[in-house]
C-alpha positions as CSV (number, residue, x, y, z in Angstrom):
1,X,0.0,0.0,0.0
2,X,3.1,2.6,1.0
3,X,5.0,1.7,-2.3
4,X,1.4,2.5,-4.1
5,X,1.2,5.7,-2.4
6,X,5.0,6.0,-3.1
7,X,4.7,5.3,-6.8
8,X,1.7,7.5,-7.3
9,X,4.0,10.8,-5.9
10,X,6.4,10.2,-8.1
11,X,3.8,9.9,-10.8
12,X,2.2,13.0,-9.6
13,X,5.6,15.2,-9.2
14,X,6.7,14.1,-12.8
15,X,3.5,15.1,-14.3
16,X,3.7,18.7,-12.6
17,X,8.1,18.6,-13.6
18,X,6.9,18.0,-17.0
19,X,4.4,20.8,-17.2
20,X,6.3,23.2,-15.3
21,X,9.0,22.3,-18.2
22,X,7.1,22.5,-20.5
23,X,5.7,26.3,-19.6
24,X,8.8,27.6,-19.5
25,X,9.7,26.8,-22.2
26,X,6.4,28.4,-24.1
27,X,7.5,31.5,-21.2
28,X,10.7,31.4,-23.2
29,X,9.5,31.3,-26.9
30,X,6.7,33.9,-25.9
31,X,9.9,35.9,-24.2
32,X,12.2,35.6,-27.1
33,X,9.1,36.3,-30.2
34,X,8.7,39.8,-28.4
35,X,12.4,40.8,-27.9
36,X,13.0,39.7,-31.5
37,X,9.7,42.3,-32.4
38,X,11.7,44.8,-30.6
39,X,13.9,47.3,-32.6
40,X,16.3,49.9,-31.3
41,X,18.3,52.8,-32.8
42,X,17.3,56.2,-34.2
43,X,15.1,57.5,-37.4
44,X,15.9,60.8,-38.7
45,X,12.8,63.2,-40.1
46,X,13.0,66.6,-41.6
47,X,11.2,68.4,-43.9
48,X,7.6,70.4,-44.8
49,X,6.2,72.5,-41.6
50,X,3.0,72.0,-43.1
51,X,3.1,67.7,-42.2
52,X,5.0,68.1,-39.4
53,X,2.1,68.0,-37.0
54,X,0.8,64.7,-38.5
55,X,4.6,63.1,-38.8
56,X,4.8,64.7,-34.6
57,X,2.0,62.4,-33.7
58,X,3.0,59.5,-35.4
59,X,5.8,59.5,-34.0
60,X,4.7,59.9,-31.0
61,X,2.7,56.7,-30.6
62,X,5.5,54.8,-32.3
63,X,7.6,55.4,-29.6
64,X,5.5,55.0,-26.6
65,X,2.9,51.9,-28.2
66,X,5.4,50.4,-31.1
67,X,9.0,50.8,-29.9
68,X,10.4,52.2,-27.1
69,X,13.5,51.7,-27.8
70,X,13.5,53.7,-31.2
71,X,13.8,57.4,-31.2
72,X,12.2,59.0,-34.0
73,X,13.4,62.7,-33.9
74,X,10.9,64.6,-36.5
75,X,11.9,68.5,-37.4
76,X,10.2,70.6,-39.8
77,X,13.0,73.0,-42.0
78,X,10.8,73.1,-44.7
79,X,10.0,70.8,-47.7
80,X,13.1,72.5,-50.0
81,X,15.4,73.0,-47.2
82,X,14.6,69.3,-46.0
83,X,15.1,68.1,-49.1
84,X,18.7,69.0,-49.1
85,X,19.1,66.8,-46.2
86,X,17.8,64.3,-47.2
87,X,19.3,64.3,-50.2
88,X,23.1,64.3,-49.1
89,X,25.5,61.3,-48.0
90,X,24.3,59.7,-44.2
91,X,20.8,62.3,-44.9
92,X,17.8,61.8,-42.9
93,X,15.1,59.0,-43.5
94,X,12.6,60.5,-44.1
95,X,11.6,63.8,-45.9
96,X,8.4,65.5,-45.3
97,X,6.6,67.7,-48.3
98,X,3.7,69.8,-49.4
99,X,4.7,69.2,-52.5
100,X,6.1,66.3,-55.0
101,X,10.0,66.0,-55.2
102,X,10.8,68.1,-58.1
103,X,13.1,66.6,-61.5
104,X,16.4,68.3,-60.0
105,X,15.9,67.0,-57.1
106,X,15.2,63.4,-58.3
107,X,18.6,63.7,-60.6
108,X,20.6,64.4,-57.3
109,X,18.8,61.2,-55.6
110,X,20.3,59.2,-58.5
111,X,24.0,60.6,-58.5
112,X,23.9,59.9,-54.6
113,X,22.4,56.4,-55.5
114,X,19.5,56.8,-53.3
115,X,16.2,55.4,-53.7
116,X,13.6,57.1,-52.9
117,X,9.8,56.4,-52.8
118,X,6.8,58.6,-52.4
119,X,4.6,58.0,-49.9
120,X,1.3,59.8,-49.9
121,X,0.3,60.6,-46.1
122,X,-2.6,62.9,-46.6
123,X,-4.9,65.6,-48.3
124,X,-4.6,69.2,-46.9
125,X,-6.5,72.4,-47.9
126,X,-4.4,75.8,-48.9
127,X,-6.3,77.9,-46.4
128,X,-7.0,81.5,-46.5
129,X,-6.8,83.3,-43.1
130,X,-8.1,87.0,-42.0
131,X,-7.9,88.4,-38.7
132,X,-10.8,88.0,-36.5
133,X,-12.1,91.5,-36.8
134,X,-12.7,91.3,-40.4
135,X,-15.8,91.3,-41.1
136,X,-16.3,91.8,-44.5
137,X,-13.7,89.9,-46.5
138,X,-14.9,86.6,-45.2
139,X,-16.0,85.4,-48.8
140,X,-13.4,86.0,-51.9
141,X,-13.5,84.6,-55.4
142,X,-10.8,82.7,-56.3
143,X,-9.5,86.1,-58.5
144,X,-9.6,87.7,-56.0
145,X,-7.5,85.9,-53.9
146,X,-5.1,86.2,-57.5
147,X,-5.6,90.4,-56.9
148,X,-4.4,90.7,-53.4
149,X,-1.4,88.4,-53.9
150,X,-0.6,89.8,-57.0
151,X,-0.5,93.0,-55.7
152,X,-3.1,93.6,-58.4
153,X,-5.5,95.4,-56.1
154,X,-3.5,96.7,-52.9
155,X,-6.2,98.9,-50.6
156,X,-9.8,96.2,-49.5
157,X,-11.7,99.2,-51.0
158,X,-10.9,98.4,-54.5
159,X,-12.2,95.0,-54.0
160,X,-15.6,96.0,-52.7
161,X,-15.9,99.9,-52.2
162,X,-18.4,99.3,-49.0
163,X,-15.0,97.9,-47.8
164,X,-12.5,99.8,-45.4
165,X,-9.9,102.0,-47.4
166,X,-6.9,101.0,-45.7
167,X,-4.2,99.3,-47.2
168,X,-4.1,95.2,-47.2
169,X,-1.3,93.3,-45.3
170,X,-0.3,90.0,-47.1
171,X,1.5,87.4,-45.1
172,X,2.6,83.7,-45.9
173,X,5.2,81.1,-45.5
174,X,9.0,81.5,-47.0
175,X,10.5,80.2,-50.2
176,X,12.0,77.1,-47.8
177,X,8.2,75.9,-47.8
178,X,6.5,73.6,-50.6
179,X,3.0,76.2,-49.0
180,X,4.7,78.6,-50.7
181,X,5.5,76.8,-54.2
182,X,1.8,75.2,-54.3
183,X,0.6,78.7,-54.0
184,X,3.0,80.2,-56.0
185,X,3.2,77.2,-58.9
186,X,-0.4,76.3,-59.2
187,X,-3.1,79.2,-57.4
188,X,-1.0,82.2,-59.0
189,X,-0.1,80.1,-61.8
190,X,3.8,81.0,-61.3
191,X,2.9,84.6,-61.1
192,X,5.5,86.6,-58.5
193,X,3.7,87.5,-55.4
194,X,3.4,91.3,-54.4
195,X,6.7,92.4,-53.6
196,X,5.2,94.0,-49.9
197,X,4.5,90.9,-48.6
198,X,5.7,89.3,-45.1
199,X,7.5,85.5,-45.6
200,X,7.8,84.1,-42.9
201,X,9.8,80.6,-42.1
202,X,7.8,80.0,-38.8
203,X,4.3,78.6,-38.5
204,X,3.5,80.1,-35.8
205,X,4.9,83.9,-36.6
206,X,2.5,83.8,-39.3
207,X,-0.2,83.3,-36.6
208,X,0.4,85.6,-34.6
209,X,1.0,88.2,-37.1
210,X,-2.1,88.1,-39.1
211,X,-3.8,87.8,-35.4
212,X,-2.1,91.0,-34.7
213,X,-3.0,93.0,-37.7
214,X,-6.4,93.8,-38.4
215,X,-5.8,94.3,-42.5
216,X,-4.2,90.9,-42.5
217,X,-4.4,88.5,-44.9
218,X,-2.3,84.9,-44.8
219,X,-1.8,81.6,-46.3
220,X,-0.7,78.1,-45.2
221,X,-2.1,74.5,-44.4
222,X,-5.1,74.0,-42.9
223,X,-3.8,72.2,-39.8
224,X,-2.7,75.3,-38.9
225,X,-5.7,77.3,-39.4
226,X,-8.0,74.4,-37.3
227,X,-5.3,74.8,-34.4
228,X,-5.5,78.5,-34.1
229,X,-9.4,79.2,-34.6
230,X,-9.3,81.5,-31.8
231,X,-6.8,83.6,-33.4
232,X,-7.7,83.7,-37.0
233,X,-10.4,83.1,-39.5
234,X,-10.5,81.0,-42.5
235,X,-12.0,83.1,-45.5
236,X,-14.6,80.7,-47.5
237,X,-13.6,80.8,-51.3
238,X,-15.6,81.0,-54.3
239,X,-15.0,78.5,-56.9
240,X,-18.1,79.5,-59.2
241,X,-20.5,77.8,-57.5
242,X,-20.8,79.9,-53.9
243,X,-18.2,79.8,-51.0
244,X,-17.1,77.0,-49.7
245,X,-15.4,76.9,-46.2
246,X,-11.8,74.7,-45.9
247,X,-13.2,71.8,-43.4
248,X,-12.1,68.1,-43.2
249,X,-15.6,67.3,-44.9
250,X,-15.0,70.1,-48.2
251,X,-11.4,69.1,-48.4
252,X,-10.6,66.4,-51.2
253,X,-9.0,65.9,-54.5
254,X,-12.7,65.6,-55.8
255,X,-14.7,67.7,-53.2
256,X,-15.7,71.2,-53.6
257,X,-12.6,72.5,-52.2
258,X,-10.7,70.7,-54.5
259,X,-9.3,73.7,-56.5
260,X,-7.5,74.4,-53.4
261,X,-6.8,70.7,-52.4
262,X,-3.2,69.0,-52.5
263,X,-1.5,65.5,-51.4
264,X,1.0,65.8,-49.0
265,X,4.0,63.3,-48.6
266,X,6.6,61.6,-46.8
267,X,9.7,60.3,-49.1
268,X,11.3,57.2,-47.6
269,X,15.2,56.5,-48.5
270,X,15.0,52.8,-49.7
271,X,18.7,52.5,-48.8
272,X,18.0,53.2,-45.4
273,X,15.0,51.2,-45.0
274,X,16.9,47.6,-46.0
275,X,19.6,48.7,-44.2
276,X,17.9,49.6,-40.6
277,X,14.8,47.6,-39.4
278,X,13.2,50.7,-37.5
279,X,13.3,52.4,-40.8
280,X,11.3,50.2,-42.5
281,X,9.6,49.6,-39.5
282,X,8.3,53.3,-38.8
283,X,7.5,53.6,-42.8
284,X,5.3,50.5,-42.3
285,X,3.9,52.1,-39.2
286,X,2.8,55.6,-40.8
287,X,1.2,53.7,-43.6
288,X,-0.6,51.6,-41.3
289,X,-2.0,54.3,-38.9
290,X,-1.8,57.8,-41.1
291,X,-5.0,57.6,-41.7
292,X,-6.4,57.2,-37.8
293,X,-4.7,60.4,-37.1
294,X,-5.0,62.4,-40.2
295,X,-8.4,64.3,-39.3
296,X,-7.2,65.5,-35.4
297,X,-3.9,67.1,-37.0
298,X,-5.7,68.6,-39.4
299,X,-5.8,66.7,-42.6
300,X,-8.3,64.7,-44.7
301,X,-7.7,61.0,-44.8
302,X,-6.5,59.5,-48.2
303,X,-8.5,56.8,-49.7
304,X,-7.7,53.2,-47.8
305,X,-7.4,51.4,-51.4
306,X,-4.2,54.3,-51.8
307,X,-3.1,53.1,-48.4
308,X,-3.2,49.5,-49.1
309,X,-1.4,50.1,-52.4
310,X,1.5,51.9,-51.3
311,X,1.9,49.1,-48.1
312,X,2.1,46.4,-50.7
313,X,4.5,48.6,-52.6
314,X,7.0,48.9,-49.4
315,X,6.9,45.4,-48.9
316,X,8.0,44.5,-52.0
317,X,10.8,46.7,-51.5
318,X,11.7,44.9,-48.3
């Protein structure tokens, strides 16, 4: 009867060896699948002011929900002025533009041997602000808009002569900004801008100065319009069919605010990518999430078919 008892503790206490074994050992798989997940090192990010709010956030998450241990580091010199350092021996990542990489600046990609790839992020509106006590130049034609920035028309009483006669103050973003060549290239149809007016390489200078200056007028993105509500007012533009209000439900390459719509990008360096797994890691990440964050920094969402498409196209460049 004892060596039953005996036998059946032995029994028993293999059993639980073999289980406790055998958990461990799952413990250790389970341990060693997530440290092989995780990445370290840096990414590098640089470009367009105008994305930088929607490249700020993704990054963001990445680092506290994705990877920890990966510092992405996002600044915003501008798309051109980016562009230059991105496009330079040990550059950054990732560039950031309001605009599409221009043929001069693709030809210096290939003589550094650096493959780049366009990645769509999101849809922004060119928005036209006014200061807050202006109350009568909250609706202008699109020709208009081509007057005042043309220096065409330069006191608000020659627009509408129930309008103030004081002289209009034009403000917008510098030459370092792809703002200022969408405006420049494609609303004023390469037309120089009115040699009076304010550039300006900081966002938020613009702000404050058109918020300062009751005969303001401004451009830029309209991120930074919907942050900054309570200092300035978007003007609603006529396209010929009534004014229509920049919003994230006008703005779209096909929506009624599409005269004044435009893509905005990130360009990955392909190099980089194969070469450092949190590269192609955080690339991955923005065109898994953009959209999900697109609308509260301001932009309009780009299709999910688009999205989908340019995922497949990373992978196949992994």
């Amino acid at each position: 009867m004892k060596f039953k008892k005996y036998l059946m503790l032995v029994v028993v206490g293999l059993v639980l060896f073999l289980a406790a074994c055998g958990g461990a050992a799952e413990e250790s798989n389970t341990s060693g699948d997530e440290a092989s997940n995780e990445l370290e090192g840096n990414v590098a990010i640089d470009g367009s002011g105008t994305v930088y709010p929607l490249m700020s956030r993704l990054a963001e998450e990445y680092m506290i929900n994705e990877q920890p241990n990966v510092s992405v580091e996002v600044s915003r010199a501008g798309t051109s002025a980016g562009f230059k350092k991105f496009l330079a021996e040990d550059g950054t990542d990732f560039n950031d533009a309001s605009r599409e990489i221009k043929e001069e600046e693709q030809v210096k990609a290939d003589e550094l041997g650096i493959e780049v790839m366009e990645l769509k992020v999101a849809l922004d509106g060119l928005t036209i602000v006014v200061n807050p006590e202006n109350d009568f130049a909250t609706e202008l034609t699109e020709d208009q808009v081509k007057d005042i920035f043309l220096g065409n028309v330069t006191k608000w009483s020659e627009i509408n002569p129930d309008w103030p006669e004081e002289e209009i103050q034009t403000y917008g973003p510098n030459e370092n900004h792809g703002t200022y060549e969408f405006f420049y290239e494609t609303i004023l149809e390469e037309q120089d801008l009115v040699k009076t007016i304010n550039l300006q390489q900081d966002y938020s200078t613009l702000v404050t100065l058109v918020a300062e200056d009751v005969n303001a007028i401004g451009f830029f993105g309209f991120g930074y319009y919907d942050s900054n509500k309570d200092k300035v007012q978007a003007v609603g533009i006529d396209f010929g069919e009534g004014a229509v209000v920049p919003s994230l439900d006008t703005i779209g390459e096909e929506g009624p605010y599409a005269n004044y719509t435009r893509p905005v990008f990130t360009y990955l360096n392909v190099n980089h990518a194969k070469e450092k797994a949190q590269v192609f890691d955080y690339a991955t990440y923005v065109l898994e999430t953009m959209n999900d964050f697109a609308g509260e920094t301001g932009f309009a969402p780009i299709p999910e078919e688009e999205a989908q498409a340019q995922l497949e196209e990373l992978e196949a460049n992994k």
